[in-house]
N, C-alpha and C positions, 0 to 999 in steps of 0.2 A: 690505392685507397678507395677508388671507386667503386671497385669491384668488391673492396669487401664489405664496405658501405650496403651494396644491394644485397650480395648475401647474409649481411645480418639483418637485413628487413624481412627479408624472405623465410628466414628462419623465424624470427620473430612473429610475425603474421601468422604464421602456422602454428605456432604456440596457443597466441591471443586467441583465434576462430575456434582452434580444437580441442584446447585443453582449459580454456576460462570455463571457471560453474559458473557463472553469470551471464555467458554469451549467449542470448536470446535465438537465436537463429540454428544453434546448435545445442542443446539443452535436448538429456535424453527425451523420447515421448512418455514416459510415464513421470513425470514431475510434477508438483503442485505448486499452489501459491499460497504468500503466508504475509501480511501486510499490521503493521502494531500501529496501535492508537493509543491518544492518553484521551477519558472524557469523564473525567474525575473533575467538578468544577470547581473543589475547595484545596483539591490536590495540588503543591508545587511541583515545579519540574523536577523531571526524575531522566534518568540513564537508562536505558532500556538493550539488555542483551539476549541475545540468540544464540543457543548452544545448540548443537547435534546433542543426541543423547550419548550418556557418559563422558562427552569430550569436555575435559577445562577450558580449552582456551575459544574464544567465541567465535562462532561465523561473522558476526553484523552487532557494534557498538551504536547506536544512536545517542548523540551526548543534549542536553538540558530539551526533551520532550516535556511541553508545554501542553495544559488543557487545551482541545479541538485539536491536534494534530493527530494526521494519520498518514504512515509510512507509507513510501512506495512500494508494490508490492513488491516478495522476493522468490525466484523461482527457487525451490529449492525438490532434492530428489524425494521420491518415500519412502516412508521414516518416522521415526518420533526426535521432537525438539523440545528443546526446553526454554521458557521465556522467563526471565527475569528483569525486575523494576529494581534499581536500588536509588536513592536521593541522589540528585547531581550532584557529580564531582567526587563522588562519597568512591573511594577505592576500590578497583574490580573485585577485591579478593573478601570486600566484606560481605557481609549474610543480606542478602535480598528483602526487600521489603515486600516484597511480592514474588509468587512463583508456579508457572505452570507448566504442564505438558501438552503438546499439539502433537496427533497424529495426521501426518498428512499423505491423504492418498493419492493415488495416480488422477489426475487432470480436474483434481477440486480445488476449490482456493478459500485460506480464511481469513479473519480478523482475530486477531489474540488484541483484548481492549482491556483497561483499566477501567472499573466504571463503579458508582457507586458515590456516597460523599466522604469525604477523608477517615473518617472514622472508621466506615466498615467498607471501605473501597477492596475489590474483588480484581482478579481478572476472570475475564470470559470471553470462551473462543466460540464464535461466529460462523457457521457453515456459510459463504459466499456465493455459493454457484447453486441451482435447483432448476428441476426440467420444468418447461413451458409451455404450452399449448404451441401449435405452430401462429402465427403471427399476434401473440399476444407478450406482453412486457411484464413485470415485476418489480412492484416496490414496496420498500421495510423501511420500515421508520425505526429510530434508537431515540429512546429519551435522555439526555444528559442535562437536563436544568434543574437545577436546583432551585430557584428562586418560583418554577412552575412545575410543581413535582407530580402532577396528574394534569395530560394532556390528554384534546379531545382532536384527530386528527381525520381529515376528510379530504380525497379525491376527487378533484370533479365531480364534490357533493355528493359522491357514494364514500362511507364512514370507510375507515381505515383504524380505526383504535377510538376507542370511549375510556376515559379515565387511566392512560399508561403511565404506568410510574415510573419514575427514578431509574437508570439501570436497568431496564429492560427494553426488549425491543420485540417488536412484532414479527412473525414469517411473515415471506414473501407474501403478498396479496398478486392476483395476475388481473391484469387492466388491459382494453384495449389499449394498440400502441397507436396510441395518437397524444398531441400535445394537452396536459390538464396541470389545474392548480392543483396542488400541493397547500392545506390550509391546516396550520393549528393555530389551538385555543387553548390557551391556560385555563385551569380553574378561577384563578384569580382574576380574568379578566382581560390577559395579555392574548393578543394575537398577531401573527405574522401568516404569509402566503409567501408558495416560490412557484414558478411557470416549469414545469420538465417536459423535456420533447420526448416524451415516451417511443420508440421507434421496436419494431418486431421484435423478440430476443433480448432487448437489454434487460440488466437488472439494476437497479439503483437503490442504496440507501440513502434516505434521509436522515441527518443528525439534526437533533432539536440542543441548541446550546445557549446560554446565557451571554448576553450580548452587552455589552456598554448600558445600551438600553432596550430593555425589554430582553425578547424570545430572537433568535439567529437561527436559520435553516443553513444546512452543511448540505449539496448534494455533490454521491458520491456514486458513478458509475462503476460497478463494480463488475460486469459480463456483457459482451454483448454475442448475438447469434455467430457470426464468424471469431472464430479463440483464435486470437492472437494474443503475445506476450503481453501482458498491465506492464503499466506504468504508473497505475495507482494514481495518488496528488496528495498533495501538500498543500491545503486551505490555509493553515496557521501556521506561524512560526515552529518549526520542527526543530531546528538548531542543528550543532554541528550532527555529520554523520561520517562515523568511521567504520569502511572495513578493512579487515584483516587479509593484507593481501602477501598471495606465496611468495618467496623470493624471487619463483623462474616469472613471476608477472612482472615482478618488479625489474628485472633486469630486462626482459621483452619489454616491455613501451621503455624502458632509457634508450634500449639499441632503435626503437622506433624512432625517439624523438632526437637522435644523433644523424639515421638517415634523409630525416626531412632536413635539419639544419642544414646538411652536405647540399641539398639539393635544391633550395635556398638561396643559399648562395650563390650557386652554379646558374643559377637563375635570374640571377638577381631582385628576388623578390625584397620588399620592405618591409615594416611593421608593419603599414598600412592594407597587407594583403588580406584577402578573406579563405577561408576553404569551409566548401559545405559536406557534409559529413550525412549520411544515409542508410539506418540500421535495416538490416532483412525483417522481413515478419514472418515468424513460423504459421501455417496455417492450419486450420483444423481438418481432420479428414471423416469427422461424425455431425458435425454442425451444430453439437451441444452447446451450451451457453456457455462462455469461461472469461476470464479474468477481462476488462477492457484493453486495449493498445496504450 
């Protein structure tokens, strides 16, 4: 039993490393990144899926995406995808309330965003990555207030956007990389400040969202000078997130999670045990800007 305990880990393990599309450490070199947001502020939650092109059934379900949330990003091959928004809950097979196409090329990364107010709420996809001056940083601002529908937005006092509206969002601007406020100002009077450690090579968006009270800044690392895999973030409530996994995954992590019990025991570990777990980082070998870790 032990023996075969270890060779179905072994097998297994080799599965999971070599043939998961999601294993970070082994993901061909020419793949990008593809990261969904909801920043519709009159918008309810909605279901948000990700197809390959022509395929029915989905790569990545995300279930009741809420205003302010934005996906972790997903590495996916290049290609053309297709995103679709339909009402939470609302049946995979009904008509979309929303629907786009993303081409993604080799070592770029984007945002496919819902944005807009309920009425003429759009999606629009985001180029994420952009080249840099060498030790200079990059930051975009996205409007999503509703309540401050023309913002005046300022950099350590150098202007960053006069008058942005609703649903749209600024290019990159490039700043030294040293630590600055981050300042916007409603039309109406409302203002908020955030602090960003600007550092060589990063890029950051800024989301401007409506907050309990007043104006709410969202930052969101989005590259830095050394590419390594995102991890993207989750600010706000995201809600459930399902993917679609093949059967041979699914049967590799059972035989995973059979050979650790075996060994477990043999051990005599207890609930009370811990184990730390430590993903690889693929690294860049251009030193372009790309998705954050």
């Amino acid at each position: 039993m032990r023996n075969l305990r270890t060779t179905l880990f072994l097998g297994t393990a080799t599965l999971l490393l070599s043939a998961s599309p999601m294993s970070p450490a082994h993901a061909a070199p020419g793949d990008g990144y593809v990261r969904l947001a909801h920043l519709s502020p009159d918008t309810p939650e909605v279901d948000v899926y990700l197809y390959s092109a022509g395929k029915k059934t989905p790569r990545l379900v995300l279930r009741h995406v809420g205003y302010g949330a934005l996906s972790p990003y997903q590495r996916l091959g290049t290609g053309s995808y297709t995103v679709m928004m339909r009402p939470a809950d609302a049946p995979a097979t009904s008509k979309p309330v929303l629907s786009t196409n993303v081409r993604v090329q080799s070592g770029d990364s984007y945002t496919v965003a819902g944005m807009g107010p309920y009425k003429g709420i759009k999606l629009d996809i985001l180029k994420d990555t952009a080249d840099l001056p060498a030790g200079r940083a990059g930051v975009r601002v996205i409007a999503a207030s509703l309540k401050q529908p023309a913002l005046n937005v300022t950099a350590g006092g150098q202007s960053l956007a006069d008058g942005l509206q609703l649903a749209n969002a600024t290019p990159y601007r490039v700043l030294d990389a040293a630590p600055k406020t981050i300042r916007v100002q409603g039309r109406k009077g409302d203002a908020v400040s955030l602090r960003l450690p600007l550092r060589a090579g990063a890029l950051h968006t800024v989301v401007v969202l409506d907050g309990k009270k007043g104006l709410r800044l969202l930052d969101q690392r989005d590259a830095r000078q050394s590419a390594q895999t995102p991890k993207g973030g989750v600010d706000t409530g995201l809600g459930g997130l399902a993917v679609q996994t093949p059967w041979w995954q699914a049967l590799a992590m059972a035989g995973l999670a059979l050979w650790f019990s075996g060994r477990a025991r043999a051990r005599g570990f207890d609930g009370r045990s811990r184990a730390r777990w430590f993903s690889g980082r693929a690294r860049s070998a251009d030193g372009q800007a790309r998705p954050q870790p």
